[in-house]
N, C-alpha and C positions, 0 to 999 in steps of 0.2 A: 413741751414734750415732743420730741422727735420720733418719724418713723424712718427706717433706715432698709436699705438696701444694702445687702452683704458680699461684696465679691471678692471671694478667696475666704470663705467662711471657713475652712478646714485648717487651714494654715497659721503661724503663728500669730499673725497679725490680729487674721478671722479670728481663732479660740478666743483673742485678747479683746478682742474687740466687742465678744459677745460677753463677756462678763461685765464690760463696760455697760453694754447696753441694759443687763438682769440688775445689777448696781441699782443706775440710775432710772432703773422703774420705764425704760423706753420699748417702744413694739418693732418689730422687725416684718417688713413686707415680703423680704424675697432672701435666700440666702442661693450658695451660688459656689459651686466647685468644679475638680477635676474627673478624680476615679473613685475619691473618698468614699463610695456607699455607707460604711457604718457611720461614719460621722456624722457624712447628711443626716443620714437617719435619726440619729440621736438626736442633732440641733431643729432638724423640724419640725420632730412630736415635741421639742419643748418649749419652742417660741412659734409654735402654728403662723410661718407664713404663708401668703397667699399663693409665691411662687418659691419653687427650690429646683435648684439648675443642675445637672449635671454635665460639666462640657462635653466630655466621652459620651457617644452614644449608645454603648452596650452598659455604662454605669449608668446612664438615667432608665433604659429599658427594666435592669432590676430595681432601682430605686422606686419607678413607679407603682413596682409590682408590691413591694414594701410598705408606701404610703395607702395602699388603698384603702384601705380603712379611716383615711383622714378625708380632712378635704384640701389638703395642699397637693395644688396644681403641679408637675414637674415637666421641663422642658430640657431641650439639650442645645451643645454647640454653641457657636456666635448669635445665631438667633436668641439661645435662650438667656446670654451675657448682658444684648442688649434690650432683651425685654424687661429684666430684674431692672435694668439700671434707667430704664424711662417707666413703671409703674407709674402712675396716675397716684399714688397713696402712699408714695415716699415722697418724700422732702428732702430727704439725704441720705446720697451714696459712699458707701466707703469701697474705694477699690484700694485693693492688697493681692489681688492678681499679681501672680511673677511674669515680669517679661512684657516683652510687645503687643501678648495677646489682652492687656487692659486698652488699649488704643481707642480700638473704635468706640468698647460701650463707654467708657470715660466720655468722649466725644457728643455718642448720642444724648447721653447725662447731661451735661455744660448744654445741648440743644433745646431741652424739656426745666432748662431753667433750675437743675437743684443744686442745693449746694455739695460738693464736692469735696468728704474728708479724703485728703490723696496721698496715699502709701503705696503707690506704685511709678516709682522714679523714673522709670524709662518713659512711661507718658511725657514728660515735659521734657529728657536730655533728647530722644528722638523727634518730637511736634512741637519742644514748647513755644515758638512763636504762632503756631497755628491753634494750639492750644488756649494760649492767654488772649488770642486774640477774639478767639471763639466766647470767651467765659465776657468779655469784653460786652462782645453783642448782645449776648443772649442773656448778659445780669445776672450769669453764673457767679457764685463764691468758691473759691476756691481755698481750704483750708489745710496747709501742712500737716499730714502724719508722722513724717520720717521728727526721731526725736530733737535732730540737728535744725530742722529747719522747721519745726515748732517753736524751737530756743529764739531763729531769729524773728519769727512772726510776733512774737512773744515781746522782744528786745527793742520792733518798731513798734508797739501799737500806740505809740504816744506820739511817735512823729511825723507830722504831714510836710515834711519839706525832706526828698529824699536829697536833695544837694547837701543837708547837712549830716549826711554819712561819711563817712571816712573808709570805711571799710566793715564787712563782711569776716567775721573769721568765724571759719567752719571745725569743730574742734574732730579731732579722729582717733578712736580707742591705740588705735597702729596694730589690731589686730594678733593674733599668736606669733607672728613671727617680727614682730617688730625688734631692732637692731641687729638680724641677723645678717652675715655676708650672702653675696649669690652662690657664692661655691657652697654654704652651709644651706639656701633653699634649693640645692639641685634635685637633693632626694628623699626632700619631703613627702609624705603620703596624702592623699585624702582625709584620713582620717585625722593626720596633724593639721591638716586644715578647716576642721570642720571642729575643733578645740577652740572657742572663741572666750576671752579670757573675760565679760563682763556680759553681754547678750544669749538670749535663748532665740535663736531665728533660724531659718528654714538653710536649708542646703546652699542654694546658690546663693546668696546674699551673705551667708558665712563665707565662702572659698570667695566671693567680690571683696568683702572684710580682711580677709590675707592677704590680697593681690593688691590691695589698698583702690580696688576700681572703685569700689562704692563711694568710697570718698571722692575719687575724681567724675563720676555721676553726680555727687552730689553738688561739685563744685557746678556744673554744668545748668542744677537745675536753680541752683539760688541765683543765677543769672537770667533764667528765667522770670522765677515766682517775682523776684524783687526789680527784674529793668538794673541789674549792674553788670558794667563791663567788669571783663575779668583779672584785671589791674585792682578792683577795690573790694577784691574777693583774695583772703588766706587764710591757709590750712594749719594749725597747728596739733598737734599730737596730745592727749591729754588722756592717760593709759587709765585713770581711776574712773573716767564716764561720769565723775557728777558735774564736770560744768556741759551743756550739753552744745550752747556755740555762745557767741559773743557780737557786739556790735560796737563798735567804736568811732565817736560822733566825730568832730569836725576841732571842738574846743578838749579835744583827747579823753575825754569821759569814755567809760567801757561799760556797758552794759552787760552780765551775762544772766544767766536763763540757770540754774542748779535743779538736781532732784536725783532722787535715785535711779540708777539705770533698768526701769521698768517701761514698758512701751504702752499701760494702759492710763499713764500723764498725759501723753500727747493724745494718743485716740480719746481720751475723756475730754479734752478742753476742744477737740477740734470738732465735736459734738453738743458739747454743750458754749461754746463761742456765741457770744461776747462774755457771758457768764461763768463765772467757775461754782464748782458748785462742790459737796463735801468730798473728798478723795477715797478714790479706789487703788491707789497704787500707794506703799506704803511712805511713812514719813521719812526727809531725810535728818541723821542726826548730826551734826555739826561738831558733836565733841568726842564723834567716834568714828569717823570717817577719815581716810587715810589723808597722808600729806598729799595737796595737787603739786603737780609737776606738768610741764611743758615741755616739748621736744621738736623740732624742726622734721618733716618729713624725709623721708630720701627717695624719690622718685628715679634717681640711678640706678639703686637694688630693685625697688618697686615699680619696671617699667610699666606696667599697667598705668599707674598713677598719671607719670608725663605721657604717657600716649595719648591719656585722657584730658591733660589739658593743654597740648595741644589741638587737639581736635576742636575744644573750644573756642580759641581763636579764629576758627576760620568760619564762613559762613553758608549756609548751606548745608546739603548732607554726611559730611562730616561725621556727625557728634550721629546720626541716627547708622549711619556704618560703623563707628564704634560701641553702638549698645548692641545690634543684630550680631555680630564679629564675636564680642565679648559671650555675649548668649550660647552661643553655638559651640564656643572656645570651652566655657567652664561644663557644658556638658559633657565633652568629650572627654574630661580632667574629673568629671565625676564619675562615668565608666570605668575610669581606671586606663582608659587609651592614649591619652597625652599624660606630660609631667608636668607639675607647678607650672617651669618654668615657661612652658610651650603654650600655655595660654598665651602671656604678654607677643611672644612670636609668632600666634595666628592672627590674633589683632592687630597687628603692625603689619601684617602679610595682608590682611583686607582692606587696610586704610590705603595701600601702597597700590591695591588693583583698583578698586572700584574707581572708577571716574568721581570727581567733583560734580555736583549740579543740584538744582534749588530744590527744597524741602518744603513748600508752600502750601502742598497740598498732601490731603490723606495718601493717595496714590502713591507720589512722590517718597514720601515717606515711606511706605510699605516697598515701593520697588528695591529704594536703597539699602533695605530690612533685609531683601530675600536677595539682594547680589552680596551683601554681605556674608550672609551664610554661605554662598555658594562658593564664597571665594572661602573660606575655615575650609569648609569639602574639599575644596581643593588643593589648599595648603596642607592639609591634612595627608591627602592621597598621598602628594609626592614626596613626603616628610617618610610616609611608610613606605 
């Protein structure tokens, strides 16, 4: 029985994750959000952790005011991200944090030795060498959340000779607007992009889901978790969500991973790993489930996609100015102040300023984080 540490407990991940945990009978140490107060609220009178985060510090000042009648501890900020995620009485953290702000407590976690269910992609496209190398030292586990790269964790756990991989294939819903032209995505809304044709997920990870970046994050991160160049890594389009990725050996055998397109598979086994244990997430039925089909990406219409894998190619901070860039990009496409299209052109407009230079360290990382951004601000300006 696991105790778990919650970060991004409000969010779809968090909800999903906490039903996971009431399912399988496990205690929760710390949970962990943004502005949510009601949510907090609700999730802490019902799994009485020890600590509950609110990042914002006007939302933890009334949250506290909330709990007092418990005895759950509340904290705020960074401080209070990486206190949840190095607890003394967790075992295992799930971060589901959106964005770069998982960084560091992921970090401090992989430090204090626990295992690491990780649903927060841009930890490993932005550090993943500093990341794996960390989880290396310190005998961190590091266990896939994202349902793609559960599929392939899933797809290796038989094989200790990574030479005898052939490739990586990452499969991808293609999103609402898949086979559309770009003169037909010019004047898409928000709203058509936040219609995502098989997933329930948060804002920005749906509008990464249209722009197909998430795919190309993810391509970014299976090169991490697994040690492959990105030659034995492909994307293919697979609109129905039930094969989730594939692996294909050396002697041409293909491995895939199936199930329903529910995200409480993955967070249940990267919990209870090596183990499976009775299912929370429903069956899938085989003589009722649509025809699969495959489709080749188009990363011409979908520049996000090739921006993203090029950026993988190159080494250094690259790939962490493409997730800060990216970040910064679909917010401003969530306001309603860019258009679709104008994301993929402030990301290209940031890969284009920022200097090149090595990614080694937390720092490093972060600088390339925040010139990133600053260069969206400024592509941004001069676009207005």
């Amino acid at each position: 029985m696991r105790t778990i540490s919650l970060l991004g407990s409000t969010g779809s991940i968090g909800r999903q994750s906490l039903d996971v945990i009431a399912a399988c009978g496990m205690s929760v140490a710390a949970i962990a959000a943004n502005t949510n107060v009601d949510l907090l609220e609700q999730q802490a009178r019902q799994f009485r952790p020890e600590l509950a985060v609110a990042y914002d510090p006007a939302a933890a000042a009334e949250l506290k005011t909330r709990l007092a009648d418990t005895s759950v501890r509340v904290a705020s900020g960074m401080e209070g991200l990486v206190e949840a995620a190095t607890l003394p009485g967790a075992d295992t953290v799930i971060t589901s944090v959106v964005g770069m702000i998982g960084l560091r407590p992921t970090l401090a976690a992989i430090r204090e030795g626990k295992r690491i269910a990780l649903a927060n992609k841009e930890t490993l496209v932005c550090a993943g060498e500093l990341v794996m190398r960390s989880a290396k030292e310190y005998g961190a586990e590091i266990i896939p959340v994202d349902s793609e790269h559960s599929a392939l964790f899933q797809c290796l756990e038989c094989n200790h000779d990574r030479g005898e991989v052939k490739r990586l294939i990452l499969t991808a819903s293609g999103g609402p607007f898949f086979g559309r032209s770009r003169e037909e995505l010019a004047h898409v809304t928000r709203a058509d992009a936040l219609k995502h044709p098989n997933w329930s997920m948060g804002a920005k990870i749906t509008t990464d889901s249209a722009t197909l970046m998430n795919k190309g994050l993810e391509f970014i991160e299976a090169m991490r978790l697994y040690a492959m160049p990105p030659e034995k890594i492909r994307i293919v389009v697979h609109r129905q969500s039930i094969i989730h990725s594939m692996v294909e050996y050396c002697d041409n055998a293909v491995l895939a991973q199936l199930g329903v397109p529910d995200m409480r598979l993955p967070i249940e086994y990267a919990l209870t790993y090596p183990r499976r244990c009775p299912a929370v997430a429903g069956e899938l039925d085989l003589l009722s489930c649509p025809p699969l089909t495959f489709a080749a990406p188009d990363p011409e219409t979908f520049r996000c996609l090739a921006l993203a894998l090029e950026a993988a190619k190159k080494p250094g901070n690259p790939c962490a100015v493409l997730n800060g860039a990216n970040e910064a990009a679909v917010g401003l496409f969530l306001q309603d102040k860019i258009s679709f299209l104008q994301i993929a052109d402030l990301v290209e407009y940031a890969l284009q300023t920022v200097p090149c230079g090595p990614a080694d360290t937390l720092e490093q990382v972060l600088q390339a984080d925040a010139a990133a951004r600053a260069a969206v601000a400024e592509g941004f300006s001069r676009r207005s």
